[in-house]
MIRO-322002 format. One record per residue (C-alpha): residue in one letter; x, z, y. Coordinates in nm, 4 decimals. Layout:
% residues N
R r       c1       c3       c2
R A        X        Z        Y
...
This chain:
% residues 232
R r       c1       c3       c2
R X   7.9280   4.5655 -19.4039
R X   7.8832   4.2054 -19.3352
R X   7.8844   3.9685 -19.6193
R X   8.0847   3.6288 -19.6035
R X   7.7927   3.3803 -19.4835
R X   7.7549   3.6518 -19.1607
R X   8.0965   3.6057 -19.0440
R X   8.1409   3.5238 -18.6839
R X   8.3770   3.2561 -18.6359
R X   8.3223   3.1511 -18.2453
R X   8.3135   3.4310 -17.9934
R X   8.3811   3.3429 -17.6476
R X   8.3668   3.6826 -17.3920
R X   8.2576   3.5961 -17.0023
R X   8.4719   3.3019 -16.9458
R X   8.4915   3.1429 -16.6599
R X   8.5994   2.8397 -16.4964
R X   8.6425   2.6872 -16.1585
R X   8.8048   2.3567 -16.0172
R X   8.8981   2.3433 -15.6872
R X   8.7930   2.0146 -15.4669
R X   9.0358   1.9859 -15.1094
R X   8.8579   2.2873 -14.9441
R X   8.5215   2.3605 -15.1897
R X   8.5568   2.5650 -15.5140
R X   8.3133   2.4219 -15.7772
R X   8.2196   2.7197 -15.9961
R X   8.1747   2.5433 -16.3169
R X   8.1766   2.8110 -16.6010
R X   7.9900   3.1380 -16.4484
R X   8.0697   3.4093 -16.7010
R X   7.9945   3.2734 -17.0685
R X   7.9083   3.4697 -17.3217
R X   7.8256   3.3143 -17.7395
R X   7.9023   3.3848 -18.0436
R X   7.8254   3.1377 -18.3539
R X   7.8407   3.2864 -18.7384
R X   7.9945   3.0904 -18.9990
R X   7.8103   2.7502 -19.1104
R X   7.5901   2.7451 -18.8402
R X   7.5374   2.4027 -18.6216
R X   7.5005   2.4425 -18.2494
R X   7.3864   2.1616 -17.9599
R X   7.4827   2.2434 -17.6324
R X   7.2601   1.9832 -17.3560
R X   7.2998   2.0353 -17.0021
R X   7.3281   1.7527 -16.6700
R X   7.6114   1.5654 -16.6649
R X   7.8900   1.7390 -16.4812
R X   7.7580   2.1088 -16.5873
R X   8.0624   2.1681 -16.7623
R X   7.8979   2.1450 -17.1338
R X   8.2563   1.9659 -17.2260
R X   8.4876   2.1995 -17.0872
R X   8.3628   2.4904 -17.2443
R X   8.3947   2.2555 -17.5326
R X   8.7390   2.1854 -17.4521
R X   8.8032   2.5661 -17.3954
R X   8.6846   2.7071 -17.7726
R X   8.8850   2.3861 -17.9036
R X   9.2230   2.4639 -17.7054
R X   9.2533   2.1724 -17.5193
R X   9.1835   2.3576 -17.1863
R X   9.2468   2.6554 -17.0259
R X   8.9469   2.9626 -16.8931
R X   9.0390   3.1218 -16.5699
R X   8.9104   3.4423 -16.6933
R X   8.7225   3.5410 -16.9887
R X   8.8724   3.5002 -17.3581
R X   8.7692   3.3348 -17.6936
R X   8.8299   3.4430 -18.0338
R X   8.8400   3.2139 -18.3393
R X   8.7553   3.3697 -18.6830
R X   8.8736   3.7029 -18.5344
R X   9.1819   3.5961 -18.3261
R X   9.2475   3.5435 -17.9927
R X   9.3474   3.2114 -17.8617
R X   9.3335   3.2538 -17.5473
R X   9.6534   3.4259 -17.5342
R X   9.8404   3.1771 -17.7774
R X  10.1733   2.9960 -17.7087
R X  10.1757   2.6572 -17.6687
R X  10.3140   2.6175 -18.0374
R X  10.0381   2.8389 -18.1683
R X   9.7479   2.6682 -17.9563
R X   9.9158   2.2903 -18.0883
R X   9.8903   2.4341 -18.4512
R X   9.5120   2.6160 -18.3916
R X   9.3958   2.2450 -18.2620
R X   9.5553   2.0469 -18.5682
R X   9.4590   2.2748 -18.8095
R X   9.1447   2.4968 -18.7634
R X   8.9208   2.2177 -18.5298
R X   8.8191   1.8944 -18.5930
R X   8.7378   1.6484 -18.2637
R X   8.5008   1.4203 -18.2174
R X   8.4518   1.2267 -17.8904
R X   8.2166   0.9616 -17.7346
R X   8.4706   0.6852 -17.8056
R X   8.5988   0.6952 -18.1786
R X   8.9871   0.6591 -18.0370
R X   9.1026   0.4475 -18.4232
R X   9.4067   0.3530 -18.4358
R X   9.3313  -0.0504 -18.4334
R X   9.6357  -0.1504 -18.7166
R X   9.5232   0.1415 -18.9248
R X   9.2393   0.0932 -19.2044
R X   8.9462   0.2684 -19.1968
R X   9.0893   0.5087 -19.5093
R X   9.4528   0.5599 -19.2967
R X   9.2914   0.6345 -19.0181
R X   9.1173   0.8873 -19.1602
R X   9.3975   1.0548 -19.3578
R X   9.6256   1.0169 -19.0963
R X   9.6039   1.3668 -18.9743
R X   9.6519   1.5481 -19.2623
R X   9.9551   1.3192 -19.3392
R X  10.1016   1.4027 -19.0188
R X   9.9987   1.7823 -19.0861
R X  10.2261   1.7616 -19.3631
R X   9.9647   1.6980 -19.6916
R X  10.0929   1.4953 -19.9365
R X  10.0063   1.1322 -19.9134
R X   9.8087   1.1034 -20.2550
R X   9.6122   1.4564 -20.1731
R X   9.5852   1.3592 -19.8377
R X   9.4411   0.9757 -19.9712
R X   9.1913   1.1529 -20.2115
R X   9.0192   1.3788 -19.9547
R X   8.9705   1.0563 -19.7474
R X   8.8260   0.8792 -19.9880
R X   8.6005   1.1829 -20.0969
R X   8.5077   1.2085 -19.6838
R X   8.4374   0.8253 -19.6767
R X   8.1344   0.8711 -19.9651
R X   7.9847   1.1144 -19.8098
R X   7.9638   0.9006 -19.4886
R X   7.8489   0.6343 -19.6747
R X   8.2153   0.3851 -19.6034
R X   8.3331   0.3371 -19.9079
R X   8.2997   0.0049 -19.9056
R X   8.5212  -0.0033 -19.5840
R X   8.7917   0.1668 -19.6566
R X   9.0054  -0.1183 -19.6132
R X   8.8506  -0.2702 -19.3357
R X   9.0291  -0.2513 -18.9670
R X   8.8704  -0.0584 -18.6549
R X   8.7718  -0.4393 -18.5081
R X   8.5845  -0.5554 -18.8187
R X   8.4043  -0.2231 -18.8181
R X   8.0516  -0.1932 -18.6299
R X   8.0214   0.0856 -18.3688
R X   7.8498   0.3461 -18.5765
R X   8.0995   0.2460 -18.8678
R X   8.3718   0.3840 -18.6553
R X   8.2201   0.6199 -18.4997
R X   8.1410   0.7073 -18.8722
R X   8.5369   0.6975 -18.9751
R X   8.5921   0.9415 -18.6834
R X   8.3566   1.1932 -18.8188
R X   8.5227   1.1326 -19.1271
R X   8.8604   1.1713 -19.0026
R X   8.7652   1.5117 -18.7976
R X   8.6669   1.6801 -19.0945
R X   9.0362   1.5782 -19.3257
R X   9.1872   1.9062 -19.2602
R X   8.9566   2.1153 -19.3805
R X   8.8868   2.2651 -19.0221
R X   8.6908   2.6391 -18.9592
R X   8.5140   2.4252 -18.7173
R X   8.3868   2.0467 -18.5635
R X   8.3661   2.0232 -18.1894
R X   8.1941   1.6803 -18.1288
R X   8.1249   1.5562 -17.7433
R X   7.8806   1.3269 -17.7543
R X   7.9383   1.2064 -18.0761
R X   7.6638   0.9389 -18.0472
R X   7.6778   0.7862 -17.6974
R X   7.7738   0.4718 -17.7154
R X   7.5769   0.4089 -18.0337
R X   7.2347   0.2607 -18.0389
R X   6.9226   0.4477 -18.1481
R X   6.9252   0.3357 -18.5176
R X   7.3061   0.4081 -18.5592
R X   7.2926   0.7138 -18.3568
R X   6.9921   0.8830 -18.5508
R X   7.2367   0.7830 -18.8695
R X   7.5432   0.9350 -18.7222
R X   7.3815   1.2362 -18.6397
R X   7.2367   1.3011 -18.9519
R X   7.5606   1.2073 -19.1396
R X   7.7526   1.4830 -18.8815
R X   7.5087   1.7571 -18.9680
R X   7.4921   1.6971 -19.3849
R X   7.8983   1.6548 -19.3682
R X   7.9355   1.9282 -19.1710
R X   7.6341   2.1941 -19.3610
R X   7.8107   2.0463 -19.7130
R X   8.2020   2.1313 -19.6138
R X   8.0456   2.4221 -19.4550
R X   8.1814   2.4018 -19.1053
R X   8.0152   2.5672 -18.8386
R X   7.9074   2.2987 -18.5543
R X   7.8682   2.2190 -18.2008
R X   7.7532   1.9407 -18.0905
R X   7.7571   1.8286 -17.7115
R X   7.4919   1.6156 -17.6324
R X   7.2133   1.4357 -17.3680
R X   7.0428   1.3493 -17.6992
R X   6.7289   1.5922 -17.7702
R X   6.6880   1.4107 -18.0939
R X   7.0485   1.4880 -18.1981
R X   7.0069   1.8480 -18.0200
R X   6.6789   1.8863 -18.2600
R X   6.9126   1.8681 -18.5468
R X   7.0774   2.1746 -18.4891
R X   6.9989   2.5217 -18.5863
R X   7.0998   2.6753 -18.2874
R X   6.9758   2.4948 -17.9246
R X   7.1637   2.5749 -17.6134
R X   7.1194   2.4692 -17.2455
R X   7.4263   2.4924 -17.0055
R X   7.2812   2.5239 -16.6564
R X   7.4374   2.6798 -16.3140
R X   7.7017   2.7464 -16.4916
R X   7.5240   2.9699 -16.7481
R X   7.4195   2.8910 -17.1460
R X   7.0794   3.0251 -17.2296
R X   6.9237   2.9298 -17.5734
R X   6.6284   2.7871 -17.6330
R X   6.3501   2.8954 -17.7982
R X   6.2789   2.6673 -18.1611
């Protein structure tokens, strides 16, 4: 038997995806197979337009396979209603993109409670966990402080933050650092990877960044439409 720390909570079965351009099929996703245990951080790298961010989009719900299925923590979401896929995303992952997507007349504290507010938390539970999420990202001092008086790896910071408020099973982050510079996205990245190792979430990380991809304990290339893993 398995203990706890072995549990698999990603396991995605031969999916596969394809787009379809006038007359040409692209084959994007060619049969993927993974599975990530609990806690563990994964960086997927891969050319632009391999398809590293749909298969992202995929395990997080926001996209459909046309064959294949992925299981979450044991259960199938591939087969979820539209309700039950709305409620997975809001409650079990936690997004990060390129572009930190703040609300601009929300503080740096209600933007990061925010969706646990609108999850139904109560406001002064919802307010503590923020603030709790903002120390460990090292923004305490701006938690009053609007998206526009916040540098770029500040909010890129408060979205990490603000991924993490609903105590997800896992992050999904695509490209978490590109549009920071090198000194704010070596901090980023290391702030992602503590948060996410001391809320023990498991990880994956989407990136062009092998410095970012070094970070994580499990390395994965997405190429012709297959993931291989890399050797550490």
């Amino acid at each position: 038997m398995n203990d706890e720390k072995e549990r698999t909570i990603i396991k995605v079965n031969n999916i596969v995806k394809n787009y379809v351009s006038g007359a040409e099929t692209l084959h994007i996703l060619k049969g993927i197979n993974l599975e990530i245990k609990e806690g563990a951080a994964a960086a997927i790298s891969g050319q632009s337009g391999c398809g590293k961010s749909t298969l992202l989009n995929i395990i997080g719900g926001l996209d459909n396979a046309d064959e294949g299925s992925v299981f979450i923590d044991g259960r199938e979401i591939t087969c979820l209603s539209e309700k039950e896929i709305s409620l997975y995303r809001s409650k079990q992952v936690g997004f990060i993109f390129q572009f930190h997507y703040l609300l601009k007349d929300f503080t740096a504290l209600e933007n990061i409670m925010l969706p646990a507010y609108i999850y139904g938390v109560k406001k002064k539970d919802a307010q503590e966990r923020a603030k709790a999420l903002m120390c460990d990202f090292k923004m305490e001092d701006r938690k009053n402080h609007f998206p526009s008086q916040l540098s770029g790896g500040e909010r890129q910071r408060v979205a990490v933050a603000r991924s993490m408020i609903n105590d997800p099973l896992l992050i999904l982050a695509d490209e978490p650092t590109g549009n920071l510079d090198p000194l704010n996205s070596e901090v980023t990245a290391q702030l992602l990877y503590d948060g996410a190792q001391k809320w023990k979430k498991t990880l994956i990380v989407v990136t062009h960044d092998k410095k970012v991809a070094a970070r994580a304990s499990i390395r994965l290339v997405l190429e012709n439409g297959k993931l291989t893993e890399e050797m550490l």
